[in-house]
C-alpha positions as CSV (number, residue, x, y, z in Angstrom):
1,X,16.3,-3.1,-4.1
2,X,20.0,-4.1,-5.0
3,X,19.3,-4.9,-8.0
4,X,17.7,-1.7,-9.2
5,X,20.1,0.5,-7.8
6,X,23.0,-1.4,-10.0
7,X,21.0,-1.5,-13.5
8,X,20.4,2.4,-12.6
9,X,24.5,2.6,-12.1
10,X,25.1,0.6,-15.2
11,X,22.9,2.6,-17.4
12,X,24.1,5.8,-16.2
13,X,28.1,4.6,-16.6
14,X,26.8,3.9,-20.4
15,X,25.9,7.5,-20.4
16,X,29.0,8.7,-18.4
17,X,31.3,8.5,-21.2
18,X,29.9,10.5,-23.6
19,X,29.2,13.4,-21.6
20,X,32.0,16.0,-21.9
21,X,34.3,16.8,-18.9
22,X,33.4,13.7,-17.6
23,X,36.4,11.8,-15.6
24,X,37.4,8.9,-17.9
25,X,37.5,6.0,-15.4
26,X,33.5,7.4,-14.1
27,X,31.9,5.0,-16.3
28,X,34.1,2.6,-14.5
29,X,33.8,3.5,-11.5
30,X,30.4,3.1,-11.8
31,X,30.2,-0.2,-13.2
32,X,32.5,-1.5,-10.3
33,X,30.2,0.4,-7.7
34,X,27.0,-1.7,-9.5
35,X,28.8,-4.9,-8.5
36,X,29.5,-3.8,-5.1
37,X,25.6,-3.1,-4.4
38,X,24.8,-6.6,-5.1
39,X,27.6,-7.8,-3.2
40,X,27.2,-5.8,0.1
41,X,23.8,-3.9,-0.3
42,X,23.4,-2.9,3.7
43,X,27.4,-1.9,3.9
44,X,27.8,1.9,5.2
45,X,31.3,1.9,3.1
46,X,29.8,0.7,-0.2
47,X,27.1,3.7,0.3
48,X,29.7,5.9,0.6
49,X,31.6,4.8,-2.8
50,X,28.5,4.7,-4.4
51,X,27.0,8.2,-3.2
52,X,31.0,9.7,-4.6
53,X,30.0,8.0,-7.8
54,X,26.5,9.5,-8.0
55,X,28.0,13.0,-6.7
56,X,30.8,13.3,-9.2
57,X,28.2,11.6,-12.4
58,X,25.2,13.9,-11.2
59,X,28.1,17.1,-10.9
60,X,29.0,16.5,-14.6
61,X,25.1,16.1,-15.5
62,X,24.7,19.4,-14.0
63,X,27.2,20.6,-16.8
64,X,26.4,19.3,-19.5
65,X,22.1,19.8,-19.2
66,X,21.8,23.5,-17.3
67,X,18.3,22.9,-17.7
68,X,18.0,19.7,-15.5
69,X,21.0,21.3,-13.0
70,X,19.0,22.5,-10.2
71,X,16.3,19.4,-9.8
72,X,19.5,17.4,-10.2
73,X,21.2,19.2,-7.6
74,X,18.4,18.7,-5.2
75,X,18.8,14.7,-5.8
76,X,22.2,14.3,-5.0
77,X,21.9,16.4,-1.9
78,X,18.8,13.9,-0.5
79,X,21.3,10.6,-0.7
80,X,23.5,9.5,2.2
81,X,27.0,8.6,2.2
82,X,26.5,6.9,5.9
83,X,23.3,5.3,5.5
84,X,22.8,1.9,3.9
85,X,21.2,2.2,0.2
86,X,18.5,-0.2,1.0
87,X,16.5,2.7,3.3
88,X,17.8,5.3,0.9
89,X,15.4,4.2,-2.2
90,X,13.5,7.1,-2.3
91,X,16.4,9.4,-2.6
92,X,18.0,6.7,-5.3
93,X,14.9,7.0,-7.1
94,X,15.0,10.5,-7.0
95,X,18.3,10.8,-8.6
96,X,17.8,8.5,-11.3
97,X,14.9,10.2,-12.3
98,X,16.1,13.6,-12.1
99,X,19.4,12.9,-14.1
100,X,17.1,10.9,-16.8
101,X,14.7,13.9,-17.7
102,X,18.0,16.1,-17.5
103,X,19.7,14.0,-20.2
104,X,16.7,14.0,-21.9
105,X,17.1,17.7,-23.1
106,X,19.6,18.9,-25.4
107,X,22.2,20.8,-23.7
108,X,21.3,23.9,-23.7
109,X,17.2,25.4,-23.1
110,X,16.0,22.6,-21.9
111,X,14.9,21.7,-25.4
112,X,14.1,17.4,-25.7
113,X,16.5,16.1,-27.5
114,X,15.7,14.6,-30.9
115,X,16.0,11.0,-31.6
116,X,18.5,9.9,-33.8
């Protein structure tokens, strides 16, 4: 639902600007493309923003975690720039659990990363 999908953008625009090479305004971006969800859920346009936001957040992922690049990969080609998000939940899902477990390892093999 809505709401999901914009706690998912949220949490990852926390991430967004701590990852290196990432845009500045992402995290933004992101944030502002959480609002628009709950505003206008079914709207083809606000897919679109929010599928650029993904793109360019799960490209950066892809980056920084090698070991999480391909399964990340394969998430952000399953979502839809011209399809509402509500019947794209499976491929949201998808994407926020793919760049989860890739942020979950350290950087480099793949490796957890430790708690602080």
């Amino acid at each position: 639902d809505a709401a999901t999908v914009a706690e998912g953008l949220r949490q990852l625009a926390g991430v967004a600007g701590t990852l290196p090479g990432a845009r500045p305004d992402l995290a933004t971006d992101l944030r502002a493309s959480a609002e628009h969800v709950l505003l206008n859920p079914d709207s083809v346009d606000v897919a679109a923003t929010v599928t650029e936001a993904l793109t360019e957040a799960g490209a950066v992922v892809q980056k920084t975690r090698p070991a999480g690049a391909a399964a990340v990969q394969q998430a952000v080609t399953g979502l839809r720039a011209d399809t509402p998000l509500p019947t794209q939940s499976a491929a949201l899902r998808a994407f926020f659990q793919q760049v989860s477990a890739a942020l979950a390892t350290d950087g480099g093999g793949g490796t957890p990363a430790s708690e602080p």
